[in-house]
Backbone as a chain_set.jsonl record, in Angstrom:
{"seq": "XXXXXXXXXXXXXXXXXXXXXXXXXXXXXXXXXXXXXXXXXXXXXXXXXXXXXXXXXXXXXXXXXXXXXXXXXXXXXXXXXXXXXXXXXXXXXXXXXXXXX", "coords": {"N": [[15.579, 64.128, -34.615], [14.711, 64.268, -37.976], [14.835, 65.391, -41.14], [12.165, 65.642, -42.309], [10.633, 65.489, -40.218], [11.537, 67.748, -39.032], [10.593, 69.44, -41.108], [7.675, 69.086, -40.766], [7.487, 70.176, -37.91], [8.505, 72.881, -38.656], [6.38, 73.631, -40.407], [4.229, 73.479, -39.141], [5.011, 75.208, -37.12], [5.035, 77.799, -38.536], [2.727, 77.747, -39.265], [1.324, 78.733, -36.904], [2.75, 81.233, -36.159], [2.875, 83.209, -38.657], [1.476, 82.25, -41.506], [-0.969, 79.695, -43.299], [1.058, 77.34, -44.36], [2.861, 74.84, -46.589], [4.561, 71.843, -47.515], [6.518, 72.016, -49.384], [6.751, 74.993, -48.531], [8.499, 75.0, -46.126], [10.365, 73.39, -46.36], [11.966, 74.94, -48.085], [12.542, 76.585, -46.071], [13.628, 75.335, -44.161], [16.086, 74.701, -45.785], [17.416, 77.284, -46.377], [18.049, 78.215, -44.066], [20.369, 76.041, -43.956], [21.657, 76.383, -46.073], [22.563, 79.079, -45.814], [24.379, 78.57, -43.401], [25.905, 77.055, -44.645], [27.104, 78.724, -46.268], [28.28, 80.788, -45.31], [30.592, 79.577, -43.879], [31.895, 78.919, -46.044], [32.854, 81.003, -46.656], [34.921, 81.82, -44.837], [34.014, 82.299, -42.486], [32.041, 82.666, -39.242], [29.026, 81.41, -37.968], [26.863, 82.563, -35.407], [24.582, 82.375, -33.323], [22.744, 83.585, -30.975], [22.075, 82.328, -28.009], [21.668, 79.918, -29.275], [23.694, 78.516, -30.772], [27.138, 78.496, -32.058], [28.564, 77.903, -34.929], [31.288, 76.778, -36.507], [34.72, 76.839, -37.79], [37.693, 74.431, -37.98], [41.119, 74.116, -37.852], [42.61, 71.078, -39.087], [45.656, 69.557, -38.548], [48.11, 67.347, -40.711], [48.139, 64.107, -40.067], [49.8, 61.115, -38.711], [48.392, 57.973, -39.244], [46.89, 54.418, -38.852], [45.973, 51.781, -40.456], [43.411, 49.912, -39.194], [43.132, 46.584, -40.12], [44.853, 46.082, -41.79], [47.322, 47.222, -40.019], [48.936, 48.705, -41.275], [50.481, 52.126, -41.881], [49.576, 55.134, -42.605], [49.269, 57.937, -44.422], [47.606, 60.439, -42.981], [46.084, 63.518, -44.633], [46.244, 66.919, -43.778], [43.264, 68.493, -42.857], [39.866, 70.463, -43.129], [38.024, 70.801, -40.553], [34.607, 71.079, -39.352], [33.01, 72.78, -36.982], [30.778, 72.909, -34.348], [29.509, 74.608, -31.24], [27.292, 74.864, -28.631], [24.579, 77.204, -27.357], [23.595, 78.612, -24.731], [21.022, 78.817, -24.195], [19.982, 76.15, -25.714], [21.468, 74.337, -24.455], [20.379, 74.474, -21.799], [17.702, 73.488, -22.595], [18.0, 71.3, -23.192], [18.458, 70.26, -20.651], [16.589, 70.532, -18.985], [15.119, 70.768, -15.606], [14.223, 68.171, -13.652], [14.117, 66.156, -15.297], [15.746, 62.849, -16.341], [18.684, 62.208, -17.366]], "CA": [[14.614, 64.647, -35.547], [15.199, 63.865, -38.948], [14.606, 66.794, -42.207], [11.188, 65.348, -42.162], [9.732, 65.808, -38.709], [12.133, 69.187, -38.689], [9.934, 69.989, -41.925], [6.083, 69.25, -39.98], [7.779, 71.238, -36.786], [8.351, 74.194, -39.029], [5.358, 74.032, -40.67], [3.314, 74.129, -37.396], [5.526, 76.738, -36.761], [4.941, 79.095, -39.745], [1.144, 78.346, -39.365], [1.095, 79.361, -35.533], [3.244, 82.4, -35.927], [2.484, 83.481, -39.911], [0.258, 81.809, -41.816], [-0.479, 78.484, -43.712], [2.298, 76.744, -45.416], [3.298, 73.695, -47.167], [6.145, 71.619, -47.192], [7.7, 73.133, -50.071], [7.804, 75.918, -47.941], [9.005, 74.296, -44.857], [11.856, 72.761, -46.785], [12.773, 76.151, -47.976], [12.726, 77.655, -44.959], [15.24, 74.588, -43.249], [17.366, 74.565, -47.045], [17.943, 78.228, -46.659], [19.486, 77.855, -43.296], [21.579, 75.202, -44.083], [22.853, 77.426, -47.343], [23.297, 80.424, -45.588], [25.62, 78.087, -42.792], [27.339, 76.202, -45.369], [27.637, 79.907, -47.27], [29.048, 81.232, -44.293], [32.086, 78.736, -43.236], [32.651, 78.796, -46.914], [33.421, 82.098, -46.873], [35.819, 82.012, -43.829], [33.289, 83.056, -41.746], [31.176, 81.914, -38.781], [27.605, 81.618, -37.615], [26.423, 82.576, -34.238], [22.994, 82.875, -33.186], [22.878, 84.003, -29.898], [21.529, 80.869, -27.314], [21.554, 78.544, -29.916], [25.076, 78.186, -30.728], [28.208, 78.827, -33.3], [29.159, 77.075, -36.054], [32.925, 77.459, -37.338], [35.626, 75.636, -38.49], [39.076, 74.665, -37.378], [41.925, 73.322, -39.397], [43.326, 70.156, -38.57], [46.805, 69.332, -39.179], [48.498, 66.165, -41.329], [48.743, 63.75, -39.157], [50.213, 59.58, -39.461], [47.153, 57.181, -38.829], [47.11, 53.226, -38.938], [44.865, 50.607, -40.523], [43.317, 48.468, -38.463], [42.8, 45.831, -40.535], [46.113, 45.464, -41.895], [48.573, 47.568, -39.543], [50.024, 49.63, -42.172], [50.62, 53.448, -41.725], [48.942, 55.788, -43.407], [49.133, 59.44, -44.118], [46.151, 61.248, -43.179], [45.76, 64.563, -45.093], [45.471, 68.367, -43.756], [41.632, 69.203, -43.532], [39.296, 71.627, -42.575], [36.784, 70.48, -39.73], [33.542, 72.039, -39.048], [32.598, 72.331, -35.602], [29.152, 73.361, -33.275], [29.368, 74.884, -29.499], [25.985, 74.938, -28.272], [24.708, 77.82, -26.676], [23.116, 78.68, -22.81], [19.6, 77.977, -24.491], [20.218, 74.957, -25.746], [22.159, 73.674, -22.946], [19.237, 74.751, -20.963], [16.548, 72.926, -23.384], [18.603, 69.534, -23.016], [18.912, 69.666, -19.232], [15.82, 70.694, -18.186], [15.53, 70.481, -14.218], [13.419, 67.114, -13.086], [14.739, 65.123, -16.477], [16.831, 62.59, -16.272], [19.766, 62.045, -18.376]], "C": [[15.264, 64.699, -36.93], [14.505, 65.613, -39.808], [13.157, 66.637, -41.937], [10.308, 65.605, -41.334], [9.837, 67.155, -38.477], [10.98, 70.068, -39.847], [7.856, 70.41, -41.497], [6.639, 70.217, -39.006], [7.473, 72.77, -37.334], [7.211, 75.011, -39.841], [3.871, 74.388, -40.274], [3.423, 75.627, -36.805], [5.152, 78.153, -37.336], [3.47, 79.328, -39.625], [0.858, 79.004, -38.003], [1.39, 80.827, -35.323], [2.475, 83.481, -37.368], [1.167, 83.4, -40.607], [0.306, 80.299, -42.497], [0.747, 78.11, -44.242], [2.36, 75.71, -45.449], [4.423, 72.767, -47.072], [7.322, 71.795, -48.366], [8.507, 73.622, -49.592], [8.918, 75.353, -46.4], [10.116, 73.974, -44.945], [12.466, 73.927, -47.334], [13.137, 77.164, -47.413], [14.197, 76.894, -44.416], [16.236, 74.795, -44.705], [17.86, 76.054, -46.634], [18.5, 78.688, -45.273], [20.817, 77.423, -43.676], [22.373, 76.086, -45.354], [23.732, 78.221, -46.771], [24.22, 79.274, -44.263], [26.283, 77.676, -43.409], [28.0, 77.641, -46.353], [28.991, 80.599, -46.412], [30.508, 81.02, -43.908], [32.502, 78.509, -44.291], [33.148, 79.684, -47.024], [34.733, 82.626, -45.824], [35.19, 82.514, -42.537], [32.561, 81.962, -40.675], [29.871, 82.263, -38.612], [27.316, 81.784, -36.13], [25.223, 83.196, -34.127], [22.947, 82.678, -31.545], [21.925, 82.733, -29.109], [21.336, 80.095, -27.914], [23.04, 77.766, -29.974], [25.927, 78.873, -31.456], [28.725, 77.752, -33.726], [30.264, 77.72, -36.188], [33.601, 76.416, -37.476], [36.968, 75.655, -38.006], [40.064, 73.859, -38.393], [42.657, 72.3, -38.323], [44.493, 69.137, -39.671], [46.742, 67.407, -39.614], [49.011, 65.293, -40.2], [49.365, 62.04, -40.327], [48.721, 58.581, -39.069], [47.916, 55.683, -39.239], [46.073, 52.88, -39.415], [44.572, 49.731, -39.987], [43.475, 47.46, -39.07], [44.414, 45.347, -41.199], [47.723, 46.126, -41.245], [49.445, 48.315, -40.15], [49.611, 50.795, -41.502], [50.205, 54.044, -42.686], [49.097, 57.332, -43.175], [47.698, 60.036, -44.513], [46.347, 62.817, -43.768], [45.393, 65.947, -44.066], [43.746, 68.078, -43.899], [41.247, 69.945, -42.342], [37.722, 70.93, -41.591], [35.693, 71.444, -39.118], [33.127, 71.695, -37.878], [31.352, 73.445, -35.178], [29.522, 73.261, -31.478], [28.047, 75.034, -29.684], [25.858, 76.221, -27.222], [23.836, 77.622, -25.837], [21.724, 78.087, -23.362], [19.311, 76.913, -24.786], [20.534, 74.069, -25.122], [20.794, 73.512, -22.295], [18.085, 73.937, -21.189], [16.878, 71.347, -23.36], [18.98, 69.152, -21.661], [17.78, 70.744, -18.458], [15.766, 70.399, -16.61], [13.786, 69.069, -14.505], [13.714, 66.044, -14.829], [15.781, 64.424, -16.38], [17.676, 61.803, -17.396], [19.952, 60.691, -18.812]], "O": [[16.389, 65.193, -36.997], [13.955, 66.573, -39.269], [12.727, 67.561, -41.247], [9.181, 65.956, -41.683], [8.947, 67.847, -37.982], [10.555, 71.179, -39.529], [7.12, 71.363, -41.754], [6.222, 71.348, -39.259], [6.686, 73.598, -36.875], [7.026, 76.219, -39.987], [2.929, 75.062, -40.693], [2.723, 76.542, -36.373], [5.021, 79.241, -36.775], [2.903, 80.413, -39.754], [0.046, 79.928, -38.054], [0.706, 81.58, -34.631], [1.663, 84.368, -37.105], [0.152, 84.083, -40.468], [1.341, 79.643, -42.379], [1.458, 79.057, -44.576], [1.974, 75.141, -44.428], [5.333, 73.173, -46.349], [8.548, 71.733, -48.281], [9.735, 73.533, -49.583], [10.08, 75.636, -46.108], [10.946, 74.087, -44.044], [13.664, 74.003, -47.063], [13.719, 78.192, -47.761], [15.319, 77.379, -44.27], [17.379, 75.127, -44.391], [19.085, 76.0, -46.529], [19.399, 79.528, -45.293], [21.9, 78.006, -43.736], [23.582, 76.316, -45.389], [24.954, 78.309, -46.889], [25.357, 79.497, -44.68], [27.467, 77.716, -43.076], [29.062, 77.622, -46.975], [30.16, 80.82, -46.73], [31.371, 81.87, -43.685], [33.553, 77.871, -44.239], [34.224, 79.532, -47.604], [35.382, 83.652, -46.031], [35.84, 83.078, -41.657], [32.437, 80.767, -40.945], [29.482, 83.347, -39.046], [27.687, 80.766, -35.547], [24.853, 84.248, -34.649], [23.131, 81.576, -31.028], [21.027, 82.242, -29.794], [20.721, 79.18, -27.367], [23.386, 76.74, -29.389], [25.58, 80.042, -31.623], [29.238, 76.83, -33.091], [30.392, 78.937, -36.057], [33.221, 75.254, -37.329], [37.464, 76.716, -37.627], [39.799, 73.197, -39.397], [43.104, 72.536, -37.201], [44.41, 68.486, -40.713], [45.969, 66.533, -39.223], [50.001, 65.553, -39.516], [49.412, 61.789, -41.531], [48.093, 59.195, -38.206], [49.038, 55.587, -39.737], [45.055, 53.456, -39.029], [45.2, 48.676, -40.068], [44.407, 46.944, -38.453], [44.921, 44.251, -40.96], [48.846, 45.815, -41.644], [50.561, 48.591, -39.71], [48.674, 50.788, -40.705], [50.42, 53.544, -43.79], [49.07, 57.889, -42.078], [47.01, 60.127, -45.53], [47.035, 63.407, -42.934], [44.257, 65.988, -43.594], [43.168, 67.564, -44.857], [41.746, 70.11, -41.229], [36.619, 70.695, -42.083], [35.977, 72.454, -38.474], [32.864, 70.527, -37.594], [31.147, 74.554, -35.67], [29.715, 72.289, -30.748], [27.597, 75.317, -30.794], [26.729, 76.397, -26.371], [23.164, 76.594, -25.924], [21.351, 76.972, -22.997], [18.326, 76.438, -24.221], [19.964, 72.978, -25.153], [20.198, 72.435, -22.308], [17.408, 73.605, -20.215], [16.078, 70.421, -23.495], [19.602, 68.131, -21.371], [18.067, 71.553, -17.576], [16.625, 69.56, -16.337], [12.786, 69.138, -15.219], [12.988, 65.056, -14.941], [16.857, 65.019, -16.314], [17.242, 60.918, -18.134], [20.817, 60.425, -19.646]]}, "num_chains": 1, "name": "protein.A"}
């Protein structure tokens, strides 16, 4: 599901539960997720939303790498990787019983 489809979903959503809405709002409903997660793991912090999942971040050390293409060595850089566990609901929502994989 792309921003797009995620943007009609939520705007189905908002009219089913709420009331009308647009896709303005729709897109400022998914943007102000994504802020508040990218606000979050900027701050040193994580996200967990109980059966959905946690977002957080891990640090991954300097390592040596290679180029394929021409076999040289390369130093890869320190960085900070952002990672997603999925939680029991989710799990659950992607392995429905009688679906097959």
């Amino acid at each position: 599901m792309n921003k797009a489809e995620f943007n009609k979903y939520i705007r189905k959503s908002l009219v089913k539960h709420m009331r009308n809405s647009n896709t303005d709002e729709a897109n400022a409903v998914i943007d102000l997720f994504i802020d508040g997660v990218l606000t979050a793991l900027e701050e040193e912090d994580e996200v967990f939303l109980v059966g959905f999942g946690r977002f957080y971040k891990t640090q991954t050390k300097a390592k040596t790498g290679r180029n394929p293409k021409t076999g040289e060595h390369v130093k890869i850089a320190a960085y900070v990787q952002p990672r997603f566990t999925a939680g029991i609901k989710l799990k659950e929502a992607c392995n429905k019983k009688g679906q097959k994989a």
